[in-house]
Structures are given as C-alpha cells and as structure tokens.
SEROSE-391230 format. One record per residue (C-alpha): residue number from 1; residue in one letter; y, z, x. Coordinates in Angstrom, 3 decimals. Layout:
num/residuo/yy/zz/xx
NUM/A/Y/Z/X .
...
This chain:
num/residuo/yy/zz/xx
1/X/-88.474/139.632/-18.545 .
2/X/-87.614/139.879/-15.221 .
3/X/-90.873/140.105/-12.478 .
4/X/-91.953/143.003/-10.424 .
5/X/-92.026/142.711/-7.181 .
6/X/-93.672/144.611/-4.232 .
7/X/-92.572/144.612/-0.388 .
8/X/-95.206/146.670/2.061 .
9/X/-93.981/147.070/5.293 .
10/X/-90.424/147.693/3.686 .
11/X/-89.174/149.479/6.100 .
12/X/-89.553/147.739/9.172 .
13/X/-87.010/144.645/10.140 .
14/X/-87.417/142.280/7.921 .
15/X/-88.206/144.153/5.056 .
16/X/-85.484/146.382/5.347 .
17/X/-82.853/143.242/4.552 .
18/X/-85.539/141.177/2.130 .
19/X/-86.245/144.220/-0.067 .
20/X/-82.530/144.878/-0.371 .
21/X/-81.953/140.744/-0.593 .
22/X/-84.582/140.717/-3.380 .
23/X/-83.268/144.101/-5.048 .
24/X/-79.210/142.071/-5.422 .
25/X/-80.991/138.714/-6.731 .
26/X/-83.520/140.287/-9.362 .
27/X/-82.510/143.988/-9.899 .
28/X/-83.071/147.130/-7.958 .
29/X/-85.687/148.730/-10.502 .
30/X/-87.705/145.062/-10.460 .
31/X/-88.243/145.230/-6.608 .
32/X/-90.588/148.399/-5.844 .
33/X/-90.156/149.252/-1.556 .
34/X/-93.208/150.818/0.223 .
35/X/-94.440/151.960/3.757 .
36/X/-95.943/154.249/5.209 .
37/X/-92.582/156.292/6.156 .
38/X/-89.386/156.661/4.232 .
39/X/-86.658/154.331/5.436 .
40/X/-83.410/153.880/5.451 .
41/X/-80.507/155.591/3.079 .
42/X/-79.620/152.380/1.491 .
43/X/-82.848/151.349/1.318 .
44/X/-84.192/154.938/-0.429 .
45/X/-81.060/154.915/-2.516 .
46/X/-81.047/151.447/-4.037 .
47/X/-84.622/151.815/-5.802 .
48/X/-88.401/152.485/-6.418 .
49/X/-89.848/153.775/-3.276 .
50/X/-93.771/154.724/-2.419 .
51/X/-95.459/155.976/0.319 .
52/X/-98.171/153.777/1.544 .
53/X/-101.161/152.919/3.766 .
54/X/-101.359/148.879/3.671 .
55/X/-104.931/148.972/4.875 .
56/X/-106.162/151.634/1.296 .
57/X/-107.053/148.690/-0.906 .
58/X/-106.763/151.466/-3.866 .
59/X/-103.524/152.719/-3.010 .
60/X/-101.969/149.484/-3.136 .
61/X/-103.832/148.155/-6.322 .
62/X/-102.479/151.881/-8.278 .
63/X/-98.912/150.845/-7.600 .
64/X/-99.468/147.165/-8.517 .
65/X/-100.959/148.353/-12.111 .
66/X/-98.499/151.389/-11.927 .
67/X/-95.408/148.865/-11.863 .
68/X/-97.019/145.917/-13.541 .
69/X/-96.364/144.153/-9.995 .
70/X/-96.719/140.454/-9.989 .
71/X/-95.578/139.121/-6.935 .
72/X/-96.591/140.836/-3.126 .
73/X/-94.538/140.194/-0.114 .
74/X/-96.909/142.059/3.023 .
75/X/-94.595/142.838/5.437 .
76/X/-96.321/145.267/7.061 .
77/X/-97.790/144.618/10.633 .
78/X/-98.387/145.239/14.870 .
79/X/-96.303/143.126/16.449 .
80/X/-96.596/141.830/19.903 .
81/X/-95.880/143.502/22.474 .
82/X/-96.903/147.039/20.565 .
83/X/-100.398/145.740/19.829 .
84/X/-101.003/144.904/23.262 .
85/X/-100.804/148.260/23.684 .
86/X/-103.551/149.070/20.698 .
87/X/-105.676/146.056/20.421 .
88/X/-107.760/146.890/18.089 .
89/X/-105.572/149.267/15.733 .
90/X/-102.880/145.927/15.776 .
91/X/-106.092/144.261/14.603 .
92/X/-107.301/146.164/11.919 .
93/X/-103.922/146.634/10.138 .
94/X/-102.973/143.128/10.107 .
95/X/-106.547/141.905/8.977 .
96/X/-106.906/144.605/6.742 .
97/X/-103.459/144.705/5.028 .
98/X/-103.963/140.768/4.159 .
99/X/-107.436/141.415/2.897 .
100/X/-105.924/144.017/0.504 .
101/X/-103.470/141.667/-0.686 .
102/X/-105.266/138.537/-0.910 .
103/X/-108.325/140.141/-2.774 .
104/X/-105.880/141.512/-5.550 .
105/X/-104.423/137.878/-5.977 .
106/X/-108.430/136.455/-6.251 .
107/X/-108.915/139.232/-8.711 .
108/X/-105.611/137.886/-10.608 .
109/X/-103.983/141.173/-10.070 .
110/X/-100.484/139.791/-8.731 .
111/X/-100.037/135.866/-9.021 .
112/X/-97.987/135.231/-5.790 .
113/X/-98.030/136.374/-2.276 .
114/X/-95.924/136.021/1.098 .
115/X/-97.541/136.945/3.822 .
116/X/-95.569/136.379/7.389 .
117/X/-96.893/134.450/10.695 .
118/X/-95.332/133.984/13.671 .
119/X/-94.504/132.137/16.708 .
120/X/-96.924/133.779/18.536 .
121/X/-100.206/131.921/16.493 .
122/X/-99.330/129.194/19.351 .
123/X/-100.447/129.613/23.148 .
124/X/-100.470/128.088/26.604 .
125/X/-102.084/124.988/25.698 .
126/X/-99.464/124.549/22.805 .
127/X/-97.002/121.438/23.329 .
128/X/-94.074/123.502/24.491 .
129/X/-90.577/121.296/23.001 .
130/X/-90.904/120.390/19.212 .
131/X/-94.085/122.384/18.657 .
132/X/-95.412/119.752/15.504 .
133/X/-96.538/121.335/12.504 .
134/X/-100.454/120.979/13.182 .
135/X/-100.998/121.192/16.983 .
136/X/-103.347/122.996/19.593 .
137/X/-103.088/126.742/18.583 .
138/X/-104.825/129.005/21.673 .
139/X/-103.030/132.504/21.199 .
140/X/-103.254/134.483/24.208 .
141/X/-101.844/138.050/22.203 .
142/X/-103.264/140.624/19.819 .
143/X/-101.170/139.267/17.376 .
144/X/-101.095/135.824/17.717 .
145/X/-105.143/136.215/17.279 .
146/X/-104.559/138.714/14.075 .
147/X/-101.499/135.847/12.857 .
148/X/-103.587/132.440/13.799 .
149/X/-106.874/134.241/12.089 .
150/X/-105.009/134.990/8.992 .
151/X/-103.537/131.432/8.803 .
152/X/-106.990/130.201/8.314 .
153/X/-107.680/133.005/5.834 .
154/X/-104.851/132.374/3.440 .
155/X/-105.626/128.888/3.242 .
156/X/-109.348/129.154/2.476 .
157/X/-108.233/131.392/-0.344 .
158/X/-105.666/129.120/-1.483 .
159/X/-108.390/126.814/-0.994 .
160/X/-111.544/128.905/-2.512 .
161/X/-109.807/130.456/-4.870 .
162/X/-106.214/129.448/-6.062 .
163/X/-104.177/132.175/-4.751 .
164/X/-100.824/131.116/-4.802 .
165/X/-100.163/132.193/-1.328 .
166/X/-97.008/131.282/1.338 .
167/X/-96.144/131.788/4.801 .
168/X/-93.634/131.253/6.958 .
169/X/-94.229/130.997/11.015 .
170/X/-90.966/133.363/12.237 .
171/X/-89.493/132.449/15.838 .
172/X/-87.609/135.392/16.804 .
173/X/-85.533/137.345/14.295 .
174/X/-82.086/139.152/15.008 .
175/X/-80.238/141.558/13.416 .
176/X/-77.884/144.003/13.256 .
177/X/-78.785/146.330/10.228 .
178/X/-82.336/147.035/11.416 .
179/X/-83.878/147.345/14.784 .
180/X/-86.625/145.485/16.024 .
181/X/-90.294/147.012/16.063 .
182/X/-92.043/146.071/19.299 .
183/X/-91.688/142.525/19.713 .
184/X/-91.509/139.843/22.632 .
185/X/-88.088/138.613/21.249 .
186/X/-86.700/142.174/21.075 .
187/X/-84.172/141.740/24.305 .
188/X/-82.167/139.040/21.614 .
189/X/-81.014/142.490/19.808 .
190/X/-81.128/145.124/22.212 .
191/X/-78.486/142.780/24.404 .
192/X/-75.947/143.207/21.404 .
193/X/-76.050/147.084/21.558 .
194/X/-75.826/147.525/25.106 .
195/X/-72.832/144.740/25.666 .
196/X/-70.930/146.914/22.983 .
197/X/-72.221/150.562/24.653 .
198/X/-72.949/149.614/28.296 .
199/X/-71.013/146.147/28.729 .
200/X/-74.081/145.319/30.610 .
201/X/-77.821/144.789/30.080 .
202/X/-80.918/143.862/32.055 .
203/X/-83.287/141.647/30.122 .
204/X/-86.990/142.069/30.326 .
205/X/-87.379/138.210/30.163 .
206/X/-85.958/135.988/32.752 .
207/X/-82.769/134.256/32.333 .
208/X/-84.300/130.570/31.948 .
209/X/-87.449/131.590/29.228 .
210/X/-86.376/129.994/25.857 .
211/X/-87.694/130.734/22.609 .
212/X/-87.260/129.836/19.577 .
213/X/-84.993/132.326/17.309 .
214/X/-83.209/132.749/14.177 .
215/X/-80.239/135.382/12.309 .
216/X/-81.582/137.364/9.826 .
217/X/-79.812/136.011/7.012 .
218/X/-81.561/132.642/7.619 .
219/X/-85.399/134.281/7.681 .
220/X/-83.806/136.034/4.223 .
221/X/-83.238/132.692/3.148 .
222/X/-85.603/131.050/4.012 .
223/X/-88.447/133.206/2.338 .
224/X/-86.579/133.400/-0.537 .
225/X/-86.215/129.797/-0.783 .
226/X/-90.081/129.159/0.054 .
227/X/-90.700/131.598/-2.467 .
228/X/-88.797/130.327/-5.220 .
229/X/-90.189/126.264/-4.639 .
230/X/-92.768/124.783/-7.556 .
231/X/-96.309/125.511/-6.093 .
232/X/-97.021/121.613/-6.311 .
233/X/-94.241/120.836/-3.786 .
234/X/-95.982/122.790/-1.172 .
235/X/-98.386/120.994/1.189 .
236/X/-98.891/123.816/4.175 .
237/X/-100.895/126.739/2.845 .
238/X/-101.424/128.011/6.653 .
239/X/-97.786/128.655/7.715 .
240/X/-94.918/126.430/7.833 .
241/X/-93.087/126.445/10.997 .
242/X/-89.707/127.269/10.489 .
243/X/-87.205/126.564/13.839 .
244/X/-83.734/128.095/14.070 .
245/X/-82.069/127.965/17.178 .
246/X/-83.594/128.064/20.776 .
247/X/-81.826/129.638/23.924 .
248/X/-82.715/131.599/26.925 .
249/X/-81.021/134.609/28.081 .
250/X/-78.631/133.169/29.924 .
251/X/-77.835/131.089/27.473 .
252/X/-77.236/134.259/25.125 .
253/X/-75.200/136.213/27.813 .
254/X/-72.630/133.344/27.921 .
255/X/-72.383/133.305/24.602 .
256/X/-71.566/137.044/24.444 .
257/X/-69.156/137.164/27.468 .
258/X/-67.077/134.330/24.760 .
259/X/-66.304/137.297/22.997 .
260/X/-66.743/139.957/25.636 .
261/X/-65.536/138.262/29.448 .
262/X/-66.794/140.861/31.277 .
263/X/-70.516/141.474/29.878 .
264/X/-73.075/141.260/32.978 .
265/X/-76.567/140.412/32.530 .
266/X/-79.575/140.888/34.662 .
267/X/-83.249/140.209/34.729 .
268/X/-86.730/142.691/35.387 .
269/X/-89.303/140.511/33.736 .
270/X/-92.172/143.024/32.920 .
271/X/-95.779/142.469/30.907 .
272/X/-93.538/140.879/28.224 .
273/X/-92.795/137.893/29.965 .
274/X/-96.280/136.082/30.168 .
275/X/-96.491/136.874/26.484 .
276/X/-93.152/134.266/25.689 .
277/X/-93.936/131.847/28.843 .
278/X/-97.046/131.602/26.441 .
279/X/-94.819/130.717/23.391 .
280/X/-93.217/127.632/22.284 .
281/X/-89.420/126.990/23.238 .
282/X/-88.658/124.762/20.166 .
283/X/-90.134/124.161/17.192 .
284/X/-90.367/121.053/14.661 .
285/X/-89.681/122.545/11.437 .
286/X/-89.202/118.736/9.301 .
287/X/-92.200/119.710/7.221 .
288/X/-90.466/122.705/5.563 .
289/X/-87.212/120.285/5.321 .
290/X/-88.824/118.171/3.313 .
291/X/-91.304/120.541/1.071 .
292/X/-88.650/122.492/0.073 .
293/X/-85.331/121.492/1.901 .
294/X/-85.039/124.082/4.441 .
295/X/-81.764/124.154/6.591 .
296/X/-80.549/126.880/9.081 .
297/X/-77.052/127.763/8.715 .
298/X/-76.533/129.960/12.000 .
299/X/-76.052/128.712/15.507 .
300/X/-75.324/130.729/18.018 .
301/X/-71.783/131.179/18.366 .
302/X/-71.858/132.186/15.036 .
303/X/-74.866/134.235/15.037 .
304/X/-72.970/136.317/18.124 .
305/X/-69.481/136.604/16.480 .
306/X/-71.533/137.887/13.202 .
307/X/-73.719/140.476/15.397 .
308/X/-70.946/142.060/17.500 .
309/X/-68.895/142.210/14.509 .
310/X/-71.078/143.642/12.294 .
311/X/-72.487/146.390/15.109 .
312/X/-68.460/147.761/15.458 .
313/X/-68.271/148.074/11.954 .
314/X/-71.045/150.497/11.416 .
C-alpha cells in the first residue's frame, strides 16, 4: 500500500513544486497539500487539500489520523527578510510548527519527517568559501536563530527519541512556477521577470555579493533523494548542507544578457544586503555526496536558458 504523505506550508515555493513532485511519483490521492490559504489551480486541482494553522498541534494531528498520514514534510515558515520585519511572529511559527511535528513523530504518529534549514543558520563569523559541514554557526537573522535552534532540536529528538527526522540546509532556491516568499535570495527570481517585462532590473544586493543558490528541480531532487536513503546511511541529523551553484549578480546579469544582449542591471543595496554579506558564498556539500550521493545537475547557463524559457511559455 502506497504511504500517505503530508506537505504544510504547501503552498509557498517549495512546496508548491514538491507536493506536485511527490503527487507524480506516489499518486495524487497519497500526497494530502495543506496551508493556511488555498494555492494554486494545479495545485487545488491535482489532490487532497486542507486548510491549516501549522502552529494548532490538534489541527494537524486530525488530518494525520484523518488520512492515516505517515510521513510529514513542514514546509511551512518566516523567511528572512519577512521575519525581520516580525521577529517574534517569524519565531513562534517556525518553533512552533516543528514542535507540532516532531512531538507527533515521538508519539509514533507519522514515522518520518523533513523539516527544511537554510543557509542562513550560518553568520559573520562563519568561514565564508567552502562553508564545512560542522563549522562556527553565529546567525545574525530571525531566521537563521529560528533555523540554527531547530537544528539542535531535531537532532536531540533523533537523539532522545528516534524520530526519523531529515533536513536539508537550502542556499537560495529559483524558480519559475512559484514566486519567492520574502527571502534574501529573492532578487535571483525577480531578475528573470523583469529582464522579460522591463529588459532591465535594479538588484537590492550589490553586484559582487555571492551566495550560494540552486534551480528548483535540484532542491526537488534533492529532498526526494534524502528522503528516500536507508535511515542507517545517514550520519547528519542537524542539516546537511547542500551547495548548488554560487554567483553574484553580476555574474547572473551576464548570464541573462547571453540570451537577452541588451538586459541592464543596476544596484540599490537596502536592509537586505547585511543579511547575505552575513551568509556564506560557497558551501561544501561532500557529506551529502557521500551519505546519499547527492549531485546538482543545473549550472547556470542552464538554469537561465530553463527560467526564461519556461517564464514565456506561461
């Protein structure tokens, strides 16, 4: 019998593309979408939907006995640059969600559980190039504290308790189906649209910051791929850093003019920039190579020639 699987937070950017990722590998009625709004058509259209709140502890355990769910990917979260904005509501929902989920795997209500980190868990003290696996972590966000805390709370229970939990540290994510929600890395997207609508763009990082990023279909893969690995292979139950490609603005304008010659870029740095000068600009990622043989498939070039052409098509 196949497994039942929830996504909270399925709306947002990532789980708009891993809930319908999920839905083609293991059958729309087996993967059961929530958030607290309705999202998209194809989303809505393709299977179960709820409504929820991922900081009601009850609301998510009804639909978890409703649907017999065994497996809980929390997708749900503040990110950066929004929860600078909210401290302490960008606190409480990403504590509180992973509470909610972790407590139902230590009650051996769902067996397995993804739960995303992020770049941002590292800070200015962080080794900047080939940010190693275990390093100096001294976040300097809302959400880096909220990511780095729950790091150290997934692997006590792993720890404690035996709850099969995973993690995956995301650099920056891109994609055309879904727009990003509030993030540091956001520019990486918006810098698509506006080369197709405006032929121009000004970037709210300046043109030599580099951070670490990756195409959507790689993060896809990736979690899928962590997902699906024997337990015993895994030897991170923090997060494991996962690198993609790294590049600068510049770097991604040039890129873009390839295919568009005439695309201008410029910079206004604003209160996002300190947040990714505080950020790595590489990561090391060999410990996910060799615990369950992660590879990136998406370089830049190709990342842009997929982006642009997938924006004209919709």
């Amino acid at each position: 019998m196949a497994i039942k699987t929830l996504i909270i937070g399925a709306c947002g950017q990532i789980g708009t593309e891993l809930t319908l990722a999920l839905r083609e590998k293991h059958g729309n009625e087996n993967v059961i979408a929530s958030d607290i709004r309705e999202g998209s058509k194809s989303l809505m259209s393709s299977g179960p939907f709820e409504v929820l709140d991922a900081t009601n502890y009850k609301a998510i355990e009804d639909i978890v006995l409703h649907y017999e769910v065994e497996e809980v990917y929390l997708m749900a979260a503040m990110l950066s640059a929004t929860a600078e904005k909210f401290p302490m509501r960008g606190w409480e929902l990403n504590m509180n969600s992973l509470f909610n989920v972790l407590n139902l795997a230590k009650d051996k209500k769902v067996s397995k559980v993804f739960w995303p980190s992020s770049i941002a868990v590292f800070g200015p003290s962080t080794p900047k190039f080939d940010t190693p696996q275990t390093t100096v972590m001294e976040p300097t966000t809302v959400y880096g504290i909220s990511k780095q805390t729950g790091e150290r709370w997934c692997e006590y229970y792993f720890n404690k308790y035996g709850v099969d939990v995973r993690s995956i540290r995301y650099p920056g994510l891109i994609s055309y189906k879904t727009m990003p929600g509030g993030g540091t890395t956001d520019y990486a997207v918006e810098i698509y649209h506006e080369a197709l609508k405006e032929g121009k763009y000004t970037s709210f990082l300046s043109e030599e910051t580099a951070l670490p990023m990756m195409f959507m279909d790689d993060a896809i893969k990736a979690t899928t791929s962590l997902m699906e690995t024997n337990a015993d292979n895994l030897t991170i139950r923090s997060s494991y850093n996962l690198g993609g490609i790294s590049f600068t603005p510049k770097k991604l304008a040039a890129s873009i003019q390839k295919e568009i010659p005439d695309f201008k870029i410029d910079y206004a740095p604003d209160f996002r920039q300190p947040i990714a000068d505080s950020w790595p600009s590489s990561i090391d990622d060999s410990q996910a190579q060799k615990d369950w043989n992660w590879k990136h498939e998406y370089d830049i070039d190709k990342m842009t020639k997929t982006m642009l052409a997938g924006l004209r098509s919709e």
